[in-house]
Each structure stands twice: as structure tokens, then as C-alpha cells.
N, C-alpha and C positions, 0 to 999 in steps of 0.2 A: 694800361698795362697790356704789354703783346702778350696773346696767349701761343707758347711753343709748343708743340708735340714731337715726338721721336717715334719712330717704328726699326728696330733693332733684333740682334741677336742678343739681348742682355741676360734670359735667362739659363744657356748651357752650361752643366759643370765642367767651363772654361775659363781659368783665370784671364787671358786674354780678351774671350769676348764679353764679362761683367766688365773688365777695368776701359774697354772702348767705350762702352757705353757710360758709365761713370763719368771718366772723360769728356767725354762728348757735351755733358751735360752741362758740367761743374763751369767748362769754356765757354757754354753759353750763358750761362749766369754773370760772369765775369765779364766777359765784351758785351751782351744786350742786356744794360740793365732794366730792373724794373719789369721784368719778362715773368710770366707764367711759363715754367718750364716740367714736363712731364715725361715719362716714357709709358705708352700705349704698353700696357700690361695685356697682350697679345701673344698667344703659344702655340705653334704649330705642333697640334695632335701627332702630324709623320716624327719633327723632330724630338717632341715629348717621349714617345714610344720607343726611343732608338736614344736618348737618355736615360731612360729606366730599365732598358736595356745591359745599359754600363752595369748598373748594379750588380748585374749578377753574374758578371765574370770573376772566374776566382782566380782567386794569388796565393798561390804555394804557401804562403807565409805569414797569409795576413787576409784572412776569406772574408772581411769585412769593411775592406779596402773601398769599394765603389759604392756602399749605402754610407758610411761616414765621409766619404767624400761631399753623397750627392746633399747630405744633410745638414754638412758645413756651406756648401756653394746656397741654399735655400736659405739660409737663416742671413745668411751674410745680405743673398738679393733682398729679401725684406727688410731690413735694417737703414741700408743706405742708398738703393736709388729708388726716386720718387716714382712710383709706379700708378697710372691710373687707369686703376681694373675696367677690364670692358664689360663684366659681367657674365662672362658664360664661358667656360672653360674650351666648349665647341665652336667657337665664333666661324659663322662663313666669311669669304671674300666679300658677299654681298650685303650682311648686316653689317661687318664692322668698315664698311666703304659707308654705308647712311650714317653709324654713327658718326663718323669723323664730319664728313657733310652736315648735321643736325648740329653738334659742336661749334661749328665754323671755326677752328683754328685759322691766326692770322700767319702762322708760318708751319708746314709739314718737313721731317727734315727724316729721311730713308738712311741708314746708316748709322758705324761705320760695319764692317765684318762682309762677310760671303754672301751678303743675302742677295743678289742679283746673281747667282751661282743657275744658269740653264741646264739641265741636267735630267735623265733618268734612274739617277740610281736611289738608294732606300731615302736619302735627309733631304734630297734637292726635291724643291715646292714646285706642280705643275704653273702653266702658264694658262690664263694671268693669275699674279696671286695679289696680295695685299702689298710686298715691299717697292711693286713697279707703280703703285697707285692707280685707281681711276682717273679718267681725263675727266670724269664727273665730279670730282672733287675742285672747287673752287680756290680754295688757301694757294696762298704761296708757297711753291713745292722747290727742296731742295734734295739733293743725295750727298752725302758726307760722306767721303772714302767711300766710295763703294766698290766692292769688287763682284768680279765673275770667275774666280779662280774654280779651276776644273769644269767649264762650261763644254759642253758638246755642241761643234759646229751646225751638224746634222740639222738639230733641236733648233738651233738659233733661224736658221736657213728657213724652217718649216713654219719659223713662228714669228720670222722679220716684220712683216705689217704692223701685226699686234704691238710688237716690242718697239717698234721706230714709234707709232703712235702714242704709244705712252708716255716714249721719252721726250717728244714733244710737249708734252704737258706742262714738263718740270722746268723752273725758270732757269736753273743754276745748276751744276754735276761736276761733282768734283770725284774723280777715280781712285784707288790707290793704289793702283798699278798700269804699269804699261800695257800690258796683256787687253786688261777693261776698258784703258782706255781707244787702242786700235780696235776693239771689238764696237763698241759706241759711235765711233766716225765710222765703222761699218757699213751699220743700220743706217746713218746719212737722219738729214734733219730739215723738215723744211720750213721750220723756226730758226732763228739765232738761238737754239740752245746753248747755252757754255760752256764746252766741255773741260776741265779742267785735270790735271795732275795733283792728286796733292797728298799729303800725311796721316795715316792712320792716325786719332787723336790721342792713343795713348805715348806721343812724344810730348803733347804738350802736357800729361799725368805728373802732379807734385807727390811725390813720396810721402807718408803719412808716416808717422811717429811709432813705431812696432815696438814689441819686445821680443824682437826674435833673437837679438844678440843674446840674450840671457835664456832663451828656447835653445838653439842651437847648446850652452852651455851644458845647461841642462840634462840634454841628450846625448853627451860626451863627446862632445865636437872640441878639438884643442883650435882654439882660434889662435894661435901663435905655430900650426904647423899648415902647410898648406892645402887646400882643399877646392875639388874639382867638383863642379857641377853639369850633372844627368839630365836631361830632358833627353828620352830616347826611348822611342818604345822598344818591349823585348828585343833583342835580334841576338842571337846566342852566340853566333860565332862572335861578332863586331864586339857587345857588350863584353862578353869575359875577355877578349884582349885588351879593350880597353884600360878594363879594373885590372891585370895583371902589370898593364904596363903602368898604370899609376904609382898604384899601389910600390910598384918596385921603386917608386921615385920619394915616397912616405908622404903620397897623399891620402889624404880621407874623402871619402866618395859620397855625394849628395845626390838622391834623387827626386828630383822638384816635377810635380804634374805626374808623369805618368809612374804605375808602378816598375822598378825594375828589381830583379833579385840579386844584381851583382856589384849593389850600393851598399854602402855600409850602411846609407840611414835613406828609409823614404819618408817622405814628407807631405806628400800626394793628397792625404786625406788629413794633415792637421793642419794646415794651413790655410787662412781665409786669402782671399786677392790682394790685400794691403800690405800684408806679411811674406807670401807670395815675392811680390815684386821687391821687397826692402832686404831679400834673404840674398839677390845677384850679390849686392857689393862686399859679400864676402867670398866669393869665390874669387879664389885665383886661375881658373880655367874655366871655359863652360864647353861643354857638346850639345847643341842643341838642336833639333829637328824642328821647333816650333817657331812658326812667323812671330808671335810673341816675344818668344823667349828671345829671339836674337834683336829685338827693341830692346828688351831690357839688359842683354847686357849690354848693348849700345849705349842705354841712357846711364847704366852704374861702371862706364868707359871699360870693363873688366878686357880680358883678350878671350876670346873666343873662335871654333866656328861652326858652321850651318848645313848641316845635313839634310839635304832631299828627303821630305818625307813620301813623297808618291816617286816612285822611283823612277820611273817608264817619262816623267814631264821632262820634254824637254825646254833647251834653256828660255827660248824669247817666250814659255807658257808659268815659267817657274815665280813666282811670289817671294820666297826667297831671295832668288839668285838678283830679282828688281832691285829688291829692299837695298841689297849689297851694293851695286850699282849705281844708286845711289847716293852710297857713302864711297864711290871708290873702291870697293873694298871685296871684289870678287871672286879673289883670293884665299879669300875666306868662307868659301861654299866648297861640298864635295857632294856628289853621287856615288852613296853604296854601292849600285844595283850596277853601277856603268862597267863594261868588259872590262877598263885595266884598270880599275880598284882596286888597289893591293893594300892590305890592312897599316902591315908595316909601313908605309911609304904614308899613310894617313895618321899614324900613331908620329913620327918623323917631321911631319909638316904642322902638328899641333905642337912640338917641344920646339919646335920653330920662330912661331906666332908668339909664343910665351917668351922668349928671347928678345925680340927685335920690339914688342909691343910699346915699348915708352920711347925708345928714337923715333916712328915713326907711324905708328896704329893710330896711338893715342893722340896726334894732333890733327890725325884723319877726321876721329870719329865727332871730337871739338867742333871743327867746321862743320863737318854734315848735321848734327844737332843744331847749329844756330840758321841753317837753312831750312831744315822740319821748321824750326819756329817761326822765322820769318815766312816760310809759305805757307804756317796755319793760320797766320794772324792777316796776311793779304786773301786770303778765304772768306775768312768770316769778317773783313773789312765788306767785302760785296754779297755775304747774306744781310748784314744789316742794313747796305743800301735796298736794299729789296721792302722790307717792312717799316723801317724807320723814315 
């Protein structure tokens, strides 16, 4: 039996970064069988502190919004991914590098999510940390989507040796974005490392059996009138036009992940990550700001589209704008922040999208879906050549 390890972001309360890792897992179960498969139950005290953080911003409407959030995201992580504790809530780089070493896992697999992110600011890990691995580590080392999204060139510049070294380490790298992966042939290699392109794993995520249809009912959702979906943090002006212009159309307004006050219904905190993702196929619209959120409605083919969440990134740095591009579908990104942003003209191009989406979105997005799948599976065809 192969023994597998993961080092991840699985524990934020982010529906996106549990369901990557989820994912991640469940695929490996499925194509290496017969595997010992684990995620290194490992927590970076910076990112911990800056989750619990969450907590205690308040919501106008609902002041207990990010401790039932964070206490659904906790219950849910215990539950369903195999977690194996490292034992110390404190762990160094340099204990939990021997543990893995004393271990000897036959395969280490870094991803998927941000955690190659080089950075200064409060959540990004100094350099070196544990997600680039020691070159002391023996196992067969892989990266699975990994990205560097919001990385500072500066940083990267100051800490190239280190970072080209490591990455020599790892047999196999697979990006999941354009961005990470021109930053990776950057740093140069003087191994055949592989650098690869490839799919965040929650494309290849099976929907699991919810009862949200009967939740939504519940909560006086008419599922027979149509209804728009929120991923949006505050933004005052953008949100209340949005909700006026829907609403003028007799939609009902959902907001999924973050709170917003100008949704009929938030959802933010009752929702675990399975429920979460199963909730897209009823929306007739989405507005989404979240790399996540515009998977999933990709994967529940809905019409949507995808807002810049850091507004200042431009486009060959954006994680969004890739994802899009990948599908074709570029068309379907917008920048708040950008000089000729004009609201209406964004409210006008979403009643658009919702028109035209079954002539021609919708066999967009068909095709781009059986390419995430076919270049998950030619992925993990060359990690199992690796251990197998």
C-alpha cells in the first residue's frame, strides 16, 4: 500500500479551499488504488490568527455571522477529510520537515490553492516555509495546482536561489494558472522538473446529495420564480444597484459565502461545503467575485459573470480572468475598479449573458469541462507513474 500525504489549505472558512482539498483526495483514492491517502493536519498560526479574526467582524443584521460560519467550516473539516494530526498546534518548518522525513511517505503532494503565494502581507508564509518542501525530504514530491496568485516580484527576486532549489526537488508541478506557471520557468531548473498547466481539482468534485432544495424552500425561496446569486463582498454603490435592478426584474436574491445586506437571503453561515456547491444549480444568474464560485457555476453550466476581486491586478496577473480563458469565455469577466466601469453598462451586459446563454455559453462551457477532465486525468496518469 502507497503511503500518500497532502500539505494544503484545507482548513480556511472557505468553501473553495475544503472542497480543493476534498477533491484532491477523493481523485486520489479513485486513480491510485490501494493508497494510504491523508492530509497533513498542519495550520499556519499567521493564517489561524487572521481566521479568527473573521469572527468578529460584525454584520448589521446578523452579529453572529463569522463564529457560526467558522463553527460550521470546523465541524464539517472534522467530519470528512482524513486529517493526520501532527501533534502540536505550533509546529515549526523544521519539526514538521523531520516528521514527514521519519514517516517516509512514498509520495508528498503540495496543493491545490495559493499556497505557493510569495508575499509580504498579514496571510502570506515567509520563505522557506513547509508548502515548498525541504530538499531534505526524500519522498516523491509533487505540486497539484499550485498557484502564486498575488506573489510580489520583489520577494521572489530576493529569494530565487532558495525558491529555484526547492523546486528542483519536486519530481512533477503541475500550476494552475498561467501567472505560476511563467513565474516557475522564471526561476529556471536545472533538473527536468515538469512544469505543467493544469485544473484546480475541484472540476473533477462529484456533487453529493443535499437537501438544500427543501432548505432553500424552507426559507421562502419560490423556486418556480427566478433567482440570482451573490458572491460579492460589500461594495455599496455596485450591490444596491445590482439588487434594484434585479429585483425590478422579480428576481429573489441569494448570498452564498460572503455576508451581503442587499440579498434577500444569506446563506454564508448555514451552509456546509457540499450544500454550498449543490445550491449553484438553482440559480438563474450568478455575480461572482470568487475563483471558486465561477467553477462552480461552470460545473452547474448556470450563465454567469466574474468580478475582479483585487481590483488594481492586472489582466496576464488575474486567476480569474486565466480560468475564463480557458473556457473561451473572457467575456465574462469585469473590473469594478477600472476607469470606464459604468454600472449600468455592467447591469446591461449581465441581462445579456442571461439571453444568449443556451445558443452559445452553454456549449462553451460543455467543452471546456471535458478538457479540465481530460487534463486531470493525464496528470495524475504521470503521478502514478512516479510511485507505481
Amino acid at each position: 500500500m502507497k503511503k500518500i500525504r497532502t500539505l494544503t489549505y484545507h482548513y480556511p472558512t472557505n468553501n473553495g479551499a475544503v472542497l480543493q482539498a476534498y477533491s484532491l483526495v477523493e481523485f486520489f483514492k479513485k486513480t491510485i488504488k490501494n493508497s494510504d491517502i491523508k492530509i497533513i493536519d498542519y495550520k499556519s498560526p499567521k493564517i489561524q490568527f487572521y481566521e479568527l479574526c473573521k469572527i468578529l467582524v460584525p454584520h448589521k443584521n446578523n452579529l453572529f455571522f463569522g463564529l457560526k460560519r467558522y463553527i460550521k467550516f470546523k465541524k464539517f473539516i472534522n467530519e470528512n477529510l482524513p486529517l493526520e494530526k501532527t501533534g502540536s498546534f505550533f509546529e515549526t518548518y523544521d519539526s514538521l520537515t523531520q516528521k514527514i522525513i521519519d514517516e517516509k511517505p512514498d509520495l508528498i503532494v503540495v496543493g491545490s490553492d495559493n499556497v505557493w503565494r510569495i508575499s509580504n502581507d498579514r496571510i502570506s508564509l515567509k520563505i522557506p516555509n513547509i508548502y515548498w518542501l525541504s530538499e531534505k525530504i526524500s519522498s516523491k514530491k509533487v505540486a497539484y495546482a499550485v498557484s502564486a496568485f498575488g506573489s510580489k516580484e520583489e520577494i521572489i527576486k530576493k529569494n530565487k536561489s532558495i525558491l529555484k532549489k526547492k523546486l528542483d526537488s519536486f519530481n512533477l508541478v503541475g500550476a494552475r494558472d498561467q501567472f505560476t506557471l511563467n513565474l516557475l520557468n522564471q526561476l529556471g531548473s536545472d533538473k527536468n522538473t515538469r512544469l505543467i498547466k493544469i485544473p484546480d481539482p475541484t472540476f473533477i468534485y462529484k456533487f453529493k446529495k443535499t437537501n438544500i432544495r427543501e432548505r432553500l424552500i424552507s426559507k421562502g425561496i419560490d423556486l418556480k420564480k427566478p433567482i440570482l446569486g451573490i458572491l460579492l463582498h460589500h461594495k455599496e454603490e455596485l450591490s444596491k444597484k445590482i439588487r434594484n435592478y434585479f429585483k425590478h426584474r422579480g428576481y429573489q436574491i441569494i448570498a452564498l459565502s460572503m455576508y451581503n445586506p442587499y440579498a434577500d437571503l444569506n446563506l454564508g453561515a448555514d451552509l456546509n461545503p457540499f450544500e454550498w456547491a449543490d445550491t449553484f444549480k438553482y440559480f438563474d444568474f450568478c455575480i461572482t467575485e470568487r475563483f471558486h464560485g465561477t467553477i462552480f457555476c461552470l460545473k452547474s453550466k448556470i450563465p454567469f459573470i466574474s468580478i475582479e476581486p483585487v481590483g488594481k491586478t492586472p489582466l496576464q496577473k488575474s486567476k480569474l480572468f486565466d480560468l475564463l480563458a480557458d473556457f473561451n469565455m473572457q467575456d465574462k469577466y469585469e473590473n469594478a475598479e477600472n476607469k470606464n466601469f459604468d454600472v449600468e453598462e455592467f447591469l446591461n451586459k449581465c441581462e445579456k449573458i442571461i439571453l444568449g446563454w443556451d445558443k452559445k455559453d452553454k456549449s462553451k462551457v460543455e467543452r471546456g469541462l471535458i478538457k479540465m477532465k481530460r487534463k486531470s486525468y493525464h496528470f495524475i496518469k504521470k503521478v502514478r507513474e512516479l510511485i507505481i
